[in-house]
N, C-alpha and C positions, 0 to 999 in steps of 0.2 A: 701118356696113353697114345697109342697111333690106331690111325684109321685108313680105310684102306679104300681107296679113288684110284680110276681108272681114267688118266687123261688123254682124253681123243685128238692126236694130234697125228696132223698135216702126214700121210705117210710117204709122202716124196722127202722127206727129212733126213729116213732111215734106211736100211736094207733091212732088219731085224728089230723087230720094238724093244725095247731096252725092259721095258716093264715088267716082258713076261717070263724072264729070266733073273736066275740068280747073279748070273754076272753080268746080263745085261744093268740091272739094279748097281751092281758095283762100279759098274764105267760109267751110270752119271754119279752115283755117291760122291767116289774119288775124282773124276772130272772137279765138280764144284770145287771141294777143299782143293785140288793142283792150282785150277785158272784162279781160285782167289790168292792163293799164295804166292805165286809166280806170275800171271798176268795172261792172257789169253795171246799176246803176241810170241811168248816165252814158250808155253805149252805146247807139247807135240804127244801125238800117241803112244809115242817109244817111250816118254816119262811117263804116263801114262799106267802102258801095259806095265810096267817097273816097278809103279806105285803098288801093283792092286797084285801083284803076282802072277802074272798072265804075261800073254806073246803081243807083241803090237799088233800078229795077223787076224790074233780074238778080236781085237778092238774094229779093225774094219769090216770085220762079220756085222757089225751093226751100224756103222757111220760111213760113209763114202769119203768124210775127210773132216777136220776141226771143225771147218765154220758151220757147216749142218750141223756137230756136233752142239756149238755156240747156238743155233738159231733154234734149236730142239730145247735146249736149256732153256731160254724165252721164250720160248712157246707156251712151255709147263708152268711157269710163273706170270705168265700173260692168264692164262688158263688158270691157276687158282686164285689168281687177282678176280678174276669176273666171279668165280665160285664162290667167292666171298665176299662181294657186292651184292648178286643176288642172294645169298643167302641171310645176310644181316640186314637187308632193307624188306624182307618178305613178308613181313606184318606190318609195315612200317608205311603210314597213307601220305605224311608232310613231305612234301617234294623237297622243301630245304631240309629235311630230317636226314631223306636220301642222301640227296648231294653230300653232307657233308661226312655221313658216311664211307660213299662214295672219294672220297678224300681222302679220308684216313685210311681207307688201304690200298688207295693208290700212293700216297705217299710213304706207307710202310707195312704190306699185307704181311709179310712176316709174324707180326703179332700175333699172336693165336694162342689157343686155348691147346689145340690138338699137335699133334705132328703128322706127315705121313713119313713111314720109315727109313727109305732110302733117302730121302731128302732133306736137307738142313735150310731153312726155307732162309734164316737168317742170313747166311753165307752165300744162298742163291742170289737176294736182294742187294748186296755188296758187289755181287758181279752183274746184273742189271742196272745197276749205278752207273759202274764202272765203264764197262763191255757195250751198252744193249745197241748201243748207233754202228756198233764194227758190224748189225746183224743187216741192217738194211741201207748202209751209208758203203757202197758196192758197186762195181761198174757192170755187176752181173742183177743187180737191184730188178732192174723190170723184168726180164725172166723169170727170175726168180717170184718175182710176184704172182707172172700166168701160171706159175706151178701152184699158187696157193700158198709159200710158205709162211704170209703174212695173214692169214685169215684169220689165228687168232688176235691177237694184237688191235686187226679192224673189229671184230666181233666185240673186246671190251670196249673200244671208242665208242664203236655203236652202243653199248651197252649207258657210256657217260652221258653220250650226246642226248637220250632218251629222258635221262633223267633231270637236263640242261631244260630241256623242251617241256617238261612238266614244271621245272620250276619257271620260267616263263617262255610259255606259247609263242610270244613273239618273236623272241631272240632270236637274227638272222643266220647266226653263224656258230650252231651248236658242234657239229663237228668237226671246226676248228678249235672251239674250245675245248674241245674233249681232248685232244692230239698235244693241243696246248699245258694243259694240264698234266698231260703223264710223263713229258718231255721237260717242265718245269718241275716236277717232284725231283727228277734222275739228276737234274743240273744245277740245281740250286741245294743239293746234299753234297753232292761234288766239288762245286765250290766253295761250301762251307769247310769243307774236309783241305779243299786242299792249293783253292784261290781265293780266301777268304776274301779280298778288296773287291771279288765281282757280284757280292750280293749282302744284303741286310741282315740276314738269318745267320745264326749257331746251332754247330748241332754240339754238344757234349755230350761224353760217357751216352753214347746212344739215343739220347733226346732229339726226338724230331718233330718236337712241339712248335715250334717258332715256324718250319717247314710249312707245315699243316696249315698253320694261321697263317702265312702268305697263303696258300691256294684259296684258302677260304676267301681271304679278301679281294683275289683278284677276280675267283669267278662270280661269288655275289654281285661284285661290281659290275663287272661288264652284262651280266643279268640285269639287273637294275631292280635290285632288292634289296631289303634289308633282311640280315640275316638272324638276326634276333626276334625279328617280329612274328 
């Protein structure tokens, strides 16, 4: 079943929102499945327009060039990551109930019940793995930041870091922990995938169970709770 969400994002990204077109929909469709197959240093718009049957100069009609391209993709997955934090903690009063909600889809909001259509949330999360630090690890980074293009991204930290601070009030340094955590999900699946000796965790046949239960222990931890209690 799909459902149809309208994600509000950063319009210094775009020259055209992708959303509200048919083809805008198919150049990030086919975007995702290209950068995951090929790699986003691989990817150019000419493969691109090729893929989806269209000219390369459709494709600029909407993106001023890849890495916006890339940083629009992160946005959107930044952005259903928090849609999906608050919407599964919204009845939900146990601040550790939160949190570790808050966990599992940061470690894998993929999971869903739903889809939306043009999107393959799966294949997105594979290139946020993968991709997500080429978006703000940039010698153009601060700039880019007075423009806003990070505002989602702060918006979910902000969103962890709230729920850090209900689980304990005291804790100095909720968002860091929150930064920490979304950066620890993307690096320790990556490693498991693909420098197994730099971390504890396996992921198999898509299990990112053992992921999960690291963040869980490290944030309870430095919270100074117990997470069963």
């Amino acid at each position: 079943m799909s459902i149809t969400i309208q994600m509000q994002l950063n319009e210094n990204l775009y020259l055209r929102d992708p959303q509200n077109t048919n083809l805008g929909k198919r150049i990030i469709q086919y975007s995702i499945i290209l950068i995951d197959e090929i790699g986003f240093e691989a990817f150019t718009f000419k493969k691109l327009a090729k893929r989806i049957k269209s000219t390369e100069a459709s494709v600029y009609r909407y993106f001023e060039n890849k890495h916006k391209l890339l940083v629009y993709l992160l946005c959107w997955y930044w952005e259903w990551m928090k849609f999906r934090i608050d919407f599964n903690t919204m009845n939900i009063d146990d601040p550790k109930r939160k949190m570790k909600i808050a966990i599992s889809s940061i470690v894998d909001t993929s999971r869903r019940n739903t889809s939306i259509e043009f999107v393959d949330e799966d294949v997105l999360h594979r290139i946020v793995v993968a991709e997500a630090t080429k978006a703000y690890h940039t010698k153009e980074v601060d700039e880019e930041n007075k423009k806003g293009f990070f505002l989602t991204y702060k918006s979910l930290a902000k969103r962890i870091a709230q729920i850090a601070q209900e689980v304990n009030p005291d804790y100095p340094y909720p968002r860091a922990l929150a930064s920490t955590l979304l950066e620890m999900a993307n690096n320790h699946i990556y490693f498991a995938l693909h420098l197994p000796s730099l971390t504890d965790v396996e992921v198999r046949e898509g299990d990112l169970s053992q992921v999960e239960r690291l963040l869980e222990g490290f944030a309870f931890g430095l919270l100074g709770v117990n997470q069963t209690s």
